[in-house]
Each structure stands twice: as structure tokens, then as C-alpha cells.
C-alpha positions as a printed Julia matrix, in Angstrom:
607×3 Matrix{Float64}:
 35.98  122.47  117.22
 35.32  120.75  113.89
 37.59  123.4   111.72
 40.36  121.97  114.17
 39.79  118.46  113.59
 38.74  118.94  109.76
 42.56  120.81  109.52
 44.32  117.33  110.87
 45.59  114.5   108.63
 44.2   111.24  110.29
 45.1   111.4   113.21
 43.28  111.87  116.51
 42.35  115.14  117.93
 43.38  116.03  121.45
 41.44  118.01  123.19
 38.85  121.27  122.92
 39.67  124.11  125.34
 37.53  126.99  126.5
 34.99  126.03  123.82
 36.45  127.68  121.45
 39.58  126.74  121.45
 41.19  123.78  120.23
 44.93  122.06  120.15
 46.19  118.68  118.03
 49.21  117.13  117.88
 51.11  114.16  116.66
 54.65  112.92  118.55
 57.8   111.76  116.94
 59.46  110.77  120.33
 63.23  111.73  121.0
 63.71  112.58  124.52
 62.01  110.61  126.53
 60.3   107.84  124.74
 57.82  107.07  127.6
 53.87  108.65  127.5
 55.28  111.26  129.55
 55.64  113.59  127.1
 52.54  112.85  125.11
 50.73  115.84  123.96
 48.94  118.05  124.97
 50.68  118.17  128.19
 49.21  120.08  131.31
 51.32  121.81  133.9
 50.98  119.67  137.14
 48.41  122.0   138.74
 46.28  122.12  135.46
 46.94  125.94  134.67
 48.73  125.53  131.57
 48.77  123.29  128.24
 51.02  123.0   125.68
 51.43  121.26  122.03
 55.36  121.83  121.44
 57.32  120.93  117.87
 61.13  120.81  118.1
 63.66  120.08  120.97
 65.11  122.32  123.53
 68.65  121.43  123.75
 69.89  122.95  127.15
 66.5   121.45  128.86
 68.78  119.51  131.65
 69.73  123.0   132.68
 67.11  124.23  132.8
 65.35  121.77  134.89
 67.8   122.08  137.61
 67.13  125.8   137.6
 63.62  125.15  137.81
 64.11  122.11  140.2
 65.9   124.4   142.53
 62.73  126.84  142.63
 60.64  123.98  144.09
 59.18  122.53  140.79
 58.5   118.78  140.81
 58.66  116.72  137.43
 56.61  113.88  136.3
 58.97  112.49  133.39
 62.17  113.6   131.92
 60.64  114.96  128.72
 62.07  118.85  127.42
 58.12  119.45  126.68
 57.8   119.56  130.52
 60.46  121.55  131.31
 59.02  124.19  128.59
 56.06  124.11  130.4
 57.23  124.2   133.7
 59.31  126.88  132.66
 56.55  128.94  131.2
 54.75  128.69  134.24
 57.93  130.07  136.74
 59.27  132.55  134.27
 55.87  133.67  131.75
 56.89  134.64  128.4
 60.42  135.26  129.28
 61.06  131.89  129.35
 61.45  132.03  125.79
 64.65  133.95  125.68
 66.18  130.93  128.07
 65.36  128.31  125.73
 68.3   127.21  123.49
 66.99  125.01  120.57
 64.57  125.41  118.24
 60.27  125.27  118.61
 57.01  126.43  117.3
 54.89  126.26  120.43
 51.47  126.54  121.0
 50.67  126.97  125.14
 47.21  127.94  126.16
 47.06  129.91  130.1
 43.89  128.8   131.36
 43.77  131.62  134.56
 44.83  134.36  132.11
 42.34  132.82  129.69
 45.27  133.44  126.91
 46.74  131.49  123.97
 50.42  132.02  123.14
 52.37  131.17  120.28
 55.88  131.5   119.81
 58.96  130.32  116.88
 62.47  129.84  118.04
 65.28  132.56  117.37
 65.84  131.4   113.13
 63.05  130.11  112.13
 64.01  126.43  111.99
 60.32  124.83  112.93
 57.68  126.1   110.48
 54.38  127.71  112.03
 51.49  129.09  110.0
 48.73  131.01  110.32
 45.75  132.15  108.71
 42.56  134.31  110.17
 39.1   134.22  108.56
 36.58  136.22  110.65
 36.6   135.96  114.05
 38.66  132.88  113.45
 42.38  132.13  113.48
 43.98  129.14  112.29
 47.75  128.0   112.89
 49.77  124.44  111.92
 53.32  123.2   111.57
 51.81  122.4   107.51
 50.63  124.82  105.31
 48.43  121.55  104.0
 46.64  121.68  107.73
 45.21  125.34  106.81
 44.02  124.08  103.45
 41.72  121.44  105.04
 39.73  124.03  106.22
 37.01  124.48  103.81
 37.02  128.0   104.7
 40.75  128.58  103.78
 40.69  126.1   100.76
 37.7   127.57   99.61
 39.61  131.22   99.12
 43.19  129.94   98.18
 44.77  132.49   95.95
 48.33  133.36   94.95
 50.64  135.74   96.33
 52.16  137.91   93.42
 54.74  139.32   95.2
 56.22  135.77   96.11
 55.71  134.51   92.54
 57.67  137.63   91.01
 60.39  137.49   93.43
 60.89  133.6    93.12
 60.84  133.49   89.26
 62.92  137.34   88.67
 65.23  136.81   91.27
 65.4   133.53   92.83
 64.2   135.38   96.33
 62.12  133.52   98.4
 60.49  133.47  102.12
 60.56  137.32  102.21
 59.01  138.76  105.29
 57.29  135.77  106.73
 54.96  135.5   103.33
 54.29  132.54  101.71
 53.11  131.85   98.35
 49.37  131.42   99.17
 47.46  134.74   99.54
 46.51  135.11  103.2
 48.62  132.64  104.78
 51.62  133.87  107.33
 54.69  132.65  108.79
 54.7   133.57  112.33
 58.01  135.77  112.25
 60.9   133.79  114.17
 62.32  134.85  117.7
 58.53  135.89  118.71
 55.71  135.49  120.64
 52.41  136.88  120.79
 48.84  136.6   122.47
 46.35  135.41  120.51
 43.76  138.37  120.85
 41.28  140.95  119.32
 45.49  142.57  118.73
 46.79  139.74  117.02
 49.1   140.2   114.23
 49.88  143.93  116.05
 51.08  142.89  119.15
 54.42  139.76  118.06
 56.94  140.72  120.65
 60.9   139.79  119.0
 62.6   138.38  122.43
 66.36  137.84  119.94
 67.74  139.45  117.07
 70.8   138.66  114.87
 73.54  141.45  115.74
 73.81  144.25  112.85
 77.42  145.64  114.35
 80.41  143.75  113.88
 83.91  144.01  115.79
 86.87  145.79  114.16
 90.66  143.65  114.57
 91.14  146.49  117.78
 88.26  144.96  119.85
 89.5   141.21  119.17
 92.38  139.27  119.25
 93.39  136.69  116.83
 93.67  134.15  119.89
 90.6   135.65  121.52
 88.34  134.93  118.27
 89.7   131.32  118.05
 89.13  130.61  121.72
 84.89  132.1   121.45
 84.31  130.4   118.27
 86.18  127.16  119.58
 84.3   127.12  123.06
 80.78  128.1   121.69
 80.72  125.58  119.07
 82.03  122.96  121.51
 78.83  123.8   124.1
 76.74  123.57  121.36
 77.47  120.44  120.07
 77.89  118.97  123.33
 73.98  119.76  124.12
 72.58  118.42  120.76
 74.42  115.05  121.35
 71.05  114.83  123.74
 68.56  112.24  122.85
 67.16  108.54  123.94
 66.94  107.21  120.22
 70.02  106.32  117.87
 72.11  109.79  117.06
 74.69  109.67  114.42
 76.33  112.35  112.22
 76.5   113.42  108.49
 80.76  113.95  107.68
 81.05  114.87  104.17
 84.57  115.27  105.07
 84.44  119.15  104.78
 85.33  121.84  107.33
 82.13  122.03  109.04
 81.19  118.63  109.3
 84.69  117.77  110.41
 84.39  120.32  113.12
 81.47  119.07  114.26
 83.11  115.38  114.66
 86.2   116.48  116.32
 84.43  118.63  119.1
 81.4   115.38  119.36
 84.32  113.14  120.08
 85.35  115.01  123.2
 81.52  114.89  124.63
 80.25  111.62  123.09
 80.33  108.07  125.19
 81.15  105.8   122.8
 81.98  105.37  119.01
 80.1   107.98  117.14
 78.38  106.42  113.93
 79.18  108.49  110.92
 77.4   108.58  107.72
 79.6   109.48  104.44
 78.42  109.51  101.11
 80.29  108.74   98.12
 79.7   110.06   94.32
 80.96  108.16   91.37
 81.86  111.38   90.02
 85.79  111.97   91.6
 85.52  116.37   91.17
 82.7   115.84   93.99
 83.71  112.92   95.98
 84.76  114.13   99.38
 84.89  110.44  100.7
 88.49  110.26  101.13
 89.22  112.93  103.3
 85.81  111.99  104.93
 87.73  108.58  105.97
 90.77  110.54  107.28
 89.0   112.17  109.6
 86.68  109.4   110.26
 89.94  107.24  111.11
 91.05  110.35  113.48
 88.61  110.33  115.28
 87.68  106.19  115.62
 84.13  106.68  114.1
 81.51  103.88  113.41
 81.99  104.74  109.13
 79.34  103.58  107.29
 79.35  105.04  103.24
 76.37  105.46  101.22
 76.24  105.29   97.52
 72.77  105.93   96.85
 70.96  105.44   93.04
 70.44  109.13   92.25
 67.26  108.85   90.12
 63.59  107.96   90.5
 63.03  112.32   90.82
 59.73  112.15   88.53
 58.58  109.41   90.0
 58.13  110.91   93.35
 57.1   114.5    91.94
 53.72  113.81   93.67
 54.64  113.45   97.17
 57.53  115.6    97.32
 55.4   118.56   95.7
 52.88  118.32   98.78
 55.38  117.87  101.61
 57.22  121.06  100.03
 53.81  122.52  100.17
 55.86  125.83   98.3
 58.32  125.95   95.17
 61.52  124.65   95.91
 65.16  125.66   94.8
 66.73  122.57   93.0
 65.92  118.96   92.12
 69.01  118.58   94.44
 66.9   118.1    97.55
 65.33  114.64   96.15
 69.35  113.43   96.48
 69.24  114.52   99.81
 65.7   112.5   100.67
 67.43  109.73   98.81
 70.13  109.74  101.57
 68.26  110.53  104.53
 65.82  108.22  103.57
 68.76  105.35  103.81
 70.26  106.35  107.43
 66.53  106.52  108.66
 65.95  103.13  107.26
 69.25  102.04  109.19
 67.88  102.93  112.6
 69.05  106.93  112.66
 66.69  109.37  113.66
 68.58  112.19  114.97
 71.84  113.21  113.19
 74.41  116.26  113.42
 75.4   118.12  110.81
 77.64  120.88  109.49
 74.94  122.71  107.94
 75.16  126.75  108.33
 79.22  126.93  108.52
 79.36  128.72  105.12
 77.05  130.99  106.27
 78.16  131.92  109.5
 81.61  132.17  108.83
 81.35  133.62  105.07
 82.38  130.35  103.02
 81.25  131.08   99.61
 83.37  132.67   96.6
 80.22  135.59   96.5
 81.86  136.76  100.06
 84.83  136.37   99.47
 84.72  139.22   96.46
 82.56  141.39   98.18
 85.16  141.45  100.81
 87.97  141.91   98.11
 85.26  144.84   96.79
 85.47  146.25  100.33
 89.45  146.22  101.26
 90.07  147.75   98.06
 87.45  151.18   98.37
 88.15  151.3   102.19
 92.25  151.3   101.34
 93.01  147.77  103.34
 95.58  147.25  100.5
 97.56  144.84  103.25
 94.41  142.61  102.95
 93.35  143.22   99.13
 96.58  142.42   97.66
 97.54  139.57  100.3
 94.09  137.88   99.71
 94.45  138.38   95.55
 98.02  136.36   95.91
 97.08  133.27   98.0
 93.83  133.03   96.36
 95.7   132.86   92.92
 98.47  130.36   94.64
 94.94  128.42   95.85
 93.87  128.25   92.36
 97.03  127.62   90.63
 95.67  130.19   88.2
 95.24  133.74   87.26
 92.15  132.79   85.04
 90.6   132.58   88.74
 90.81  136.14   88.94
 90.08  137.12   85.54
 86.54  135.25   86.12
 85.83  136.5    89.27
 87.22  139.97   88.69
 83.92  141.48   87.58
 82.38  140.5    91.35
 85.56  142.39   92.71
 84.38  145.88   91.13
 81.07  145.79   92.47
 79.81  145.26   89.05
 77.94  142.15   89.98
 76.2   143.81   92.51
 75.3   146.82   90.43
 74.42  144.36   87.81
 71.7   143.03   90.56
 70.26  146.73   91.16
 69.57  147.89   87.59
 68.17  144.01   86.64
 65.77  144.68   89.67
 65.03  148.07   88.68
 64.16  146.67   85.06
 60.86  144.49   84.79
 61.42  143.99   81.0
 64.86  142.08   82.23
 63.54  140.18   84.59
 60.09  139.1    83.59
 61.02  137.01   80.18
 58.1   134.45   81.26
 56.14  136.33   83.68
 52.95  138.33   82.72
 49.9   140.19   84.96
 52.12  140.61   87.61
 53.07  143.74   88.97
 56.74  144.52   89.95
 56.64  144.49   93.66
 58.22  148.07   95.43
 61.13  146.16   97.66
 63.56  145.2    96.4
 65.78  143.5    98.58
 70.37  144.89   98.13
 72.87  144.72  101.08
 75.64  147.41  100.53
 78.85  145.87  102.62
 79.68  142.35  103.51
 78.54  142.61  106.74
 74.7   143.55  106.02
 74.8   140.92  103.0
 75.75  138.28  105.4
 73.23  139.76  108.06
 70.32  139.39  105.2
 71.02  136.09  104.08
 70.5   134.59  107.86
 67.9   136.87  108.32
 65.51  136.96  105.32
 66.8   135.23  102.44
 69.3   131.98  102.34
 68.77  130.29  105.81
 65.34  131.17  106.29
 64.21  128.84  102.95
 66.94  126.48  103.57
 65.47  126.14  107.2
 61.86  125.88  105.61
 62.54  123.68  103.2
 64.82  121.13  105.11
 62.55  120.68  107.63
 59.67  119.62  105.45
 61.81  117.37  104.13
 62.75  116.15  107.57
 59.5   116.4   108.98
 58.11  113.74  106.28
 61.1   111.33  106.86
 60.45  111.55  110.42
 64.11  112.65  110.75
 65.77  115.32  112.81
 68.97  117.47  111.9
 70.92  119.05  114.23
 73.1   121.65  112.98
 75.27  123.17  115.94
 76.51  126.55  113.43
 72.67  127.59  114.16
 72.59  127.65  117.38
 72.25  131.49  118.52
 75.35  131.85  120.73
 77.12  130.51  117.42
 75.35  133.1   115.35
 75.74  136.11  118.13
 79.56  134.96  117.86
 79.85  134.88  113.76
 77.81  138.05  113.2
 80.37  140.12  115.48
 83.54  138.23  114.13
 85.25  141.25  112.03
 84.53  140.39  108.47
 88.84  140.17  107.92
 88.92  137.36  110.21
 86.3   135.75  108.11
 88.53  136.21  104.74
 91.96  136.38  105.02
 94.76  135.47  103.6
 93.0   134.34  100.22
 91.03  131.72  102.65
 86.91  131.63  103.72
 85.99  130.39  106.93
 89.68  131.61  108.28
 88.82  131.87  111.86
 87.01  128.77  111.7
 90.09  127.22  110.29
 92.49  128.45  112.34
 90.26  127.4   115.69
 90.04  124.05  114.7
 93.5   123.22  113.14
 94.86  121.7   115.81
 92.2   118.95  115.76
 91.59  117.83  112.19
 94.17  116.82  109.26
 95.45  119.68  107.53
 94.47  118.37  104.37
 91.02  119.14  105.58
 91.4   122.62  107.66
 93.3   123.98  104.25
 92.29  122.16  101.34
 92.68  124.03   98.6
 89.06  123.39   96.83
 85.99  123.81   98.3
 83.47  120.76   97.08
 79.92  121.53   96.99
 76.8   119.49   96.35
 76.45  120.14   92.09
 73.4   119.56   89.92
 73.49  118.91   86.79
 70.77  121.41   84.95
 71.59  120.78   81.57
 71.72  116.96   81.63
 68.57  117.39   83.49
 66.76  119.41   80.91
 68.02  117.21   77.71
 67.2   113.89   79.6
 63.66  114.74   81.16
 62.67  117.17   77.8
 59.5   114.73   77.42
 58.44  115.45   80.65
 59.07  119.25   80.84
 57.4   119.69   77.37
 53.89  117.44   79.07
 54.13  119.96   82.04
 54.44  123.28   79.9
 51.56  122.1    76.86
 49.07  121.25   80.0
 49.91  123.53   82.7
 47.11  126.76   82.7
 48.53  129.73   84.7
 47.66  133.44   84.39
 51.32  134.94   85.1
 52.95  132.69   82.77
 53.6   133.7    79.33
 53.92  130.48   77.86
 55.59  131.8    74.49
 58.5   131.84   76.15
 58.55  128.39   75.62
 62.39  128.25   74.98
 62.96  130.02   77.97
 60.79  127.91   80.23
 61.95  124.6    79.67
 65.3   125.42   80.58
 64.61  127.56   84.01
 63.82  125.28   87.5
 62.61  128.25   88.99
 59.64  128.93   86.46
 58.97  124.69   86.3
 59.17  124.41   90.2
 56.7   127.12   90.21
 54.43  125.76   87.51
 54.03  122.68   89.41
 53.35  124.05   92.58
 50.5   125.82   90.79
 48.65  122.89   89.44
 48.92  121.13   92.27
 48.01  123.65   94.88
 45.87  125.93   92.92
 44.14  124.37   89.91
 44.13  120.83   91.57
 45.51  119.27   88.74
 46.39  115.78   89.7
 45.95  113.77   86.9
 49.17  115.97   84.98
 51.07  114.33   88.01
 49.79  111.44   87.29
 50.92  111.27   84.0
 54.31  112.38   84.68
 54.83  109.59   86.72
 53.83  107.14   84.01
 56.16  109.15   81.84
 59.03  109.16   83.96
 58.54  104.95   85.06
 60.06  104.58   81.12
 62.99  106.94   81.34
 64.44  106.72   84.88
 65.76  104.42   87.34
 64.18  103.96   90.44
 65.23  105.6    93.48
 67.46  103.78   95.76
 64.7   103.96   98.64
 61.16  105.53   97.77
 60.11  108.37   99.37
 56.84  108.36  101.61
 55.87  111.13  103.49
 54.01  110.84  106.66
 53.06  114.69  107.44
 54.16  114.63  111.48
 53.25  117.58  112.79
 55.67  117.67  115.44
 59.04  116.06  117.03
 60.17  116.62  120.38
């Protein structure tokens, strides 16, 4: 149909199905590089078709299953095996797959299209209906070359209060345009006169943990050990280069270590290295680099050339994103991709999975002390003040100990006038969104909150590269394993991550397993907002919005959140390109260039 083709950036469409039906794709090849798994692919006896974005890891397995039923294969490709697999086991096929899709398979003898999202989230898949009509793409920017759905673009409040009050973002499958859905992950559903009523969930992330009586110590190390070896082992899988990202952390070391026991040859890793000393991680990056016999290559990329790229990265984003952080990240993705990588492991997800940030670490403290675990609370207060060589540690954190952080959240939620010091017409939305233990906070931060935008907007970023990450902590037996773990072997002792640490420390240098400060990946907001005032003062005297109160001009100028959102607005909404214009004029006299410019090239798929 012409809606179909009129949604596609140029490229050609691929087919019209039923009449009124139609599928596109475009391929970034990494198993099996041959025209065998061009798409859309048909099942060998022409029943099925299938356009398929992502990679499913554990495909070799599955094709000797499948083999073994008396299936025949024309190429090697995992978009076959999905198919093939489809067509032995129907829809439960999707609770076999381990990897990560958005998949699009029309049945042509039940005259039925299905779509379905992996178990997290990690591929994107839209969807809009107008009439009779129903529209889906990996790229929000598909829907809105449909002059139907451009036509009728309008905001979603709900997203634009929660982003700016609250920071919250990708809240039940919504996104920020009015009328455009996120197909909800670990589903699939029939495209019918039912559709959205009928998503069947095939996986959900565990809400009941283990207590220390169901699980030994040994026992935890040996599951989290073995299931992160498996799945690292399957996503070393591909017939293009594969390297690895090894910050030198934890999680990227463990990663390394268990790739080093599955991988052929020398493993190329890919370090980078700040000129700022608190954040370089480099050295211990080389230690375990040097373990482990690695192909190190470091990167010292030219962190600048953000507002000259605003354009670009605005539409690939296609929503409001957290940081200006993520143009460093394109900066250094951008430079392995230019040196022949297109797949690359990472240690992505760890701190999440295995509670690695200070926030758990007090809600734990919180939780031993209420529940009388004074064995934990007071042995987790003493090594975390030896760890910090300080009881001003304490004394700053000892606020998020009582709870009083947390109650702090409730009554700013429950307080509009608190909350909305810029925002105006908008309507304070009746969720709010509170976990009451460690357990459920770690639960809604995989589920709804943290990994579902850091998914969303990694992959855009990866999708525009083209690039792939692999990131083994996500893969679901990982999860299943992390989301049982009882939350004391996660903290313990004064140390995150503890069963994590205590699994791998026979493999990696001490210095690494139990280093005493965690490094993370800092911006600098306040150097930002002096430098680039010029350019934040153009965007705020120019922008039009009707929920902004622009008095707050003090206010504004110093928040990302409220800026990030501004621009999404005149780009998306009021189709303001020539204020993007001039910001990049602007910015051509005040920064350097990035080290590599960033192009996007809006695939729609990889696989």
C-alpha cells in the first residue's frame, strides 16, 4: 500500500500482502552475510513471511531442534530459524527464543499478522491505528511519514509532566507523541478487529526473591557464574568483526574473563581513556586486558562538537533524552565502527541486576535496620566507612538511610507547586510511580523505568551507527537469576554487586573485583551551562511551547530535562528547523569539532 511505502526512508519497499497488507525492511547483515537472509523471508513452503529486527542468540540450538523434526534450511541465517520455528512451534516459539527482536510475521493459511518484542524491550516497535488502519515501525519517524499520523501529531501530557517533574520516562509503553504506542515487551498479539485487547505476555521479570535459607553462598556464585558464562558464550555469535567495550570495571571485566574461555582467538578490546585521572579507568582496564592477552586498542576521543550535531541526534532520538552524555558515547562508537567493529560486548546492565548503585545500597541499609538485620546494618555501615576512608560518607548519605529520601520523593510527587517550577497547562497525572523495599525498586527500574529508556535510547543510537551491543547481564536467564538473588547477597559487607564479586574473584585482579571506588561516566552540567549560555539563551527567546512557563527563565537554562524537552518540541511539533539551524552556526564559533561526525542512517533493522 502507498501509506506503507510513504512511511519508509528511501529505501525500497518489499512486498504487498493480502492487498492490504504490507511489510518493508532494510538489513544490516550479521549472521550470515549471504542474500539468504534478505527480507522478507518466506518459510520454504510459502505459508509464512517474516521482517525480523535483532538477533536470536541461541539460533544454532535451535536449528538442531528443529533440524531433528525434519525441517530443511536454505542458509544459515537466525531469521530462518525464527521462521522455521514459528512454523513447528506457532506462537510459542517465542518463549524459546533467547535474544532480543521486534518481529513482524504474517500466516498466510490463518490469514493473520503477528507481532511480537523480545522479553526487555531492547528492539523498539511502534504502533499507531487511524481508522480501520494500523501502522507499526522500528522508528517513531516511519509513523510520522504518514500524512495521516503527521497530520494529527500532538503531545502526550502525561509524558511531558513526568519527564520534566520527575525525570520518569517510557512509562507504560507511552511515548511522547499523543497516539503513538510501544508494543509492551515479552508479547505478542494478532493483528485483528481485538488488537490492542488481546497482547499475550509469554515472560515476566520475577517479583519474589530468595531468602539466605533457600540459597547457599556457593550455590549463588556457581548460578550467577554459569549463567553469565552461557550467555556470553552465545553472543560471541556473528560472521562480521566482534570486539568488546572493557572500561576496566566489574562488569565489563566479567564479561572478558568468561569471553576468553569461549572465544578462538585474541579478543579485540576497546578502552577509553579520559584526561581527567578521578574518571580514568584505563589502568586497571590494561591489567585485565594484559590477563587476559587481549587485542588493546585505547581511544581518546575529542569530546566536543555536541551543538553541532543537535540536528541529527534530535531526530534519531526521535524522544527527549537524559544527558548530553550520550553524544560522548556516539563519539566513541562512532570510532570502533569506523575501525571495522560492528558487533561489540558490553557490561551494560551489571549495576542493575546486581544492585550497584549507592541509591541501593541505602535502601538496603533502610531495610536491615526496620527489619532488625543489625548483623548486616552495622557490618555494612563499618566496611562502607573503611571503603570510604571517611565518616563524612555516612553523614551525606545518612538522610537516604532513614527513608527520608524516599519520603522526600512521595510528598514532592504529591505537590504540583514543587514540581512544576517551569511547567504550565498541564495537569498532574494520577500515577505516580514509588517502590516500598529494595526488591520492588529494583523490580521497577528493569521493568518500567531505568532499563526500559536506557534500552530505547541506546538502540537509536546504535541503530543510526549501524552498530550492535551485546550486553550478556540482559539476557533473561541472567535477569530470572538476579531478581531471585536475596537482596543481602547483593549488599553485603559494605560492598554492591557482592555476589557478582565474589563469583568472579578468582578470575580477575583483585584490584578490580574490590576496588574501593566505583567510577562512573560524569557530565559536567555546570561547565555545560556557563560555556554553551549563548546557545541555551537562542533556544529559550525562540522556542514557543504551551506547557512552558518561560518566566522561569533562571530555572530553565540550568535544567537538561526542560531544554531536552524544548528541543524535541520544535523539532517534532512546531517544525522549527531553522532554530537548529542557527544553533549550529552558533555553536561552529564556540566548540571544537567532534572527533568523528555523527551521521545517522535510520536502519530499520539488524539481524
Amino acid at each position: 500500500p502507498e501509506s506503507v511505502r510513504a512511511a519508509l526512508p528511501p529505501i525500497a519497499a518489499a512486498g504487498d500482502f493480502a492487498a492490504s497488507i504490507g511489510l518493508a525492511h532494510r538489513r544490516f547483515s550479521i549472521i550470515d552475510l549471504s542474500a539468504g537472509g534478505h527480507q522478507p523471508l518466506f518459510s520454504q513452503d510459502g505459508s509464512c513471511c517474516v521482517v525480523f529486527n535483532g538477533e536470536i542468540y541461541n539460533y544454532v540450538e535451535l536449528r538442531e531442534e528443529l533440524v531433528k523434526l525434519g525441517v530443511t534450511f536454505r542458509s544459515t541465517s537466525d531469521t530462518e530459524v525464527l521462521l522455521e520455528a514459528y512454523r513447528i512451534w506457532d506462537t510459542d516459539c517465542f518463549s524459546r527464543f533467547n535474544g532480543f527482536w521486534a518481529v513482524a510475521l504474517y500466516d498466510f493459511k490463518k490469514r493473520r499478522l503477528i507481532l511480537s518484542r523480545d522479553r526487555l524491550g531492547k528492539k523498539p516497535l511502534y504502533w499507531t491505528q487511524f481508522g480501520s488502519r494500523l501502522y507499526f515501525a522500528s522508528e517513531i519517524k516511519s509513523l510520522l511519514r504518514v500524512p495521516a499520523v503527521s497530520n494529527s501529531r500532538k503531545v502526550n501530557e502525561e509524558a511531558v509532566w513526568h519527564w520534566c517533574a520527575d525525570g520518569r520516562r517510557d512509562l507504560e509503553n507511552s511515548t511522547f507523541f499523543d497516539g503513538i504506542h510501544s508494543l509492551p515487551a515479552a508479547c505478542w498479539t494478532v493483528v485483528d478487529q481485538n488488537f490492542p485487547n488481546n497482547i499475550h505476555i509469554f515472560w515476566d521479570v520475577p517479583r519474589e526473591r530468595l531468602h539466605e535459607a533457600d540459597i547457599s553462598v556457593p550455590e549463588a556464585m556457581r548460578l550467577v557464574r554459569e549463567t553469565l558464562d552461557d550467555a556470553v558464550r552465545i553472543r560471541l555469535r556473528a560472521d562480521v568483526p566482534l570486539a568488546l567495550e572493557l572500561s576496566g570495571g566489574l562488569d565489563s571485566s566479567t564479561v572478558l574473563a568468561l569471553a576468553a574461555r569461549h572465544h578462538p582467538g585474541r579478543i579485540t578490546t576497546y578502552t577509553v581513556k579520559f584526561t581527567d585521572p578521578q574518571w580514568d579507568e584505563e589502568p586497571f582496564a590494561r591489567s585485565v586486558a594484559s590477563r587476559y592477552n587481549t587485542d588493546y586498542r585505547v581511544l581518546e576521543p575529542e569530546m566536543g562538537g555536541f551543538w553541532q550535531g543537535i540536528t541529527a541526534f534530535t531526530e534519531l532520538q526521535e524522544e527527549p533524552y537524559h544527558s548530553p552524555n550520550m553524544q560522548t558515547s556516539q563519539v566513541i562508537w562512532s570510532l570502533m565502527r569506523a575501525a571495522g567493529t560492528k558487533v561489540a560486548l558490553t557490561g551494560a546492565a551489571g549495576d542493575e541486576m546486581f544492585g550497584g548503585y549507592s541509591r541501593y545500597y541505602w535502601k538496603a541499609q533502610f531495610e536491615n535496620f526496620i527489619h532488625g538485620r543489625l548483623g548486616h546494618f552495622v557490618g555494612n555501615a563499618l566496611h562502607w566507612t573503611e571503603r570510604q576512608h571517611s565518616l563524612t560518607a555516612i553523614g551525606r548519605e545518612m538522610v537516604g538511610m532513614l527513608g527520608l529520601r524516599l519520603l522526600a520523593r512521595r510528598v514532592k510527587s504529591a505537590i504540583p507547586a514543587l514540581n512544576n517550577l517551569y511547567l504550565k497547562n498541564i495537569p498532574m497525572p494520577r500515577r505516580q510511580y514509588y517502590a516500598a523495599t529494595l526488591s520492588a525498586w529494583l523490580r521497577e527500574e528493569i521493568v518500567n523505568t531505568q532499563i526500559p529508556y536506557w534500552l530505547r535510547s541506546g538502540e537509536k543510537n546504535y541503530m543510526g551507527m549501524p552498530f550492535e551491543a551485546r550486553t550478556p547481564f540482559l539476557d533473561y536467564r541472567v535477569v530470572e537469576i538476579a531478581t531471585r538473588m536475596p537482596t543481602t547477597y547483593l549488599i553485603r559487607h559494605g560492598w554492591h554487586k557482592w555476589i557478582l564479586r565474589k563469583a568472579m574473584e578468582d578470575s580477575l585482579p583483585a584490584d578490580v573485583v574490590w576496588r574501593r571506588v566505583k567510577m562512573g561516566f560524569p557530565f559536567p552540567y555546570e561547565r555545560f551551562f556557563i560555556t554553551y549560555r549563548s546557545i541555551i539563551d537562542l533556544i529559550l527567546r525562540e522556542a514557543r511551547n504551551p506547557y512552558i512557563d518561560f518566566s522561569r527563565y533562571a530555572r530553565l537554562r540550568t535544567d537538561w530535562n526542560a531544554l531536552s524537552y524544548i528541543l524535541w518540541y520544535e523539532f517534532f511539533i512546531n517544525d522549527n528547523k531553522p532554530l537548529f539551524k542557527r544553533i549550529e552556526e552558533m555553536s561552529a564559533a564556540i566548540e571544537q569539532p567532534a572527533a568523528m561526525p555523527y551521521v545517522p542512517e535510520y536502519l530499520m533493522s539488524s539481524s
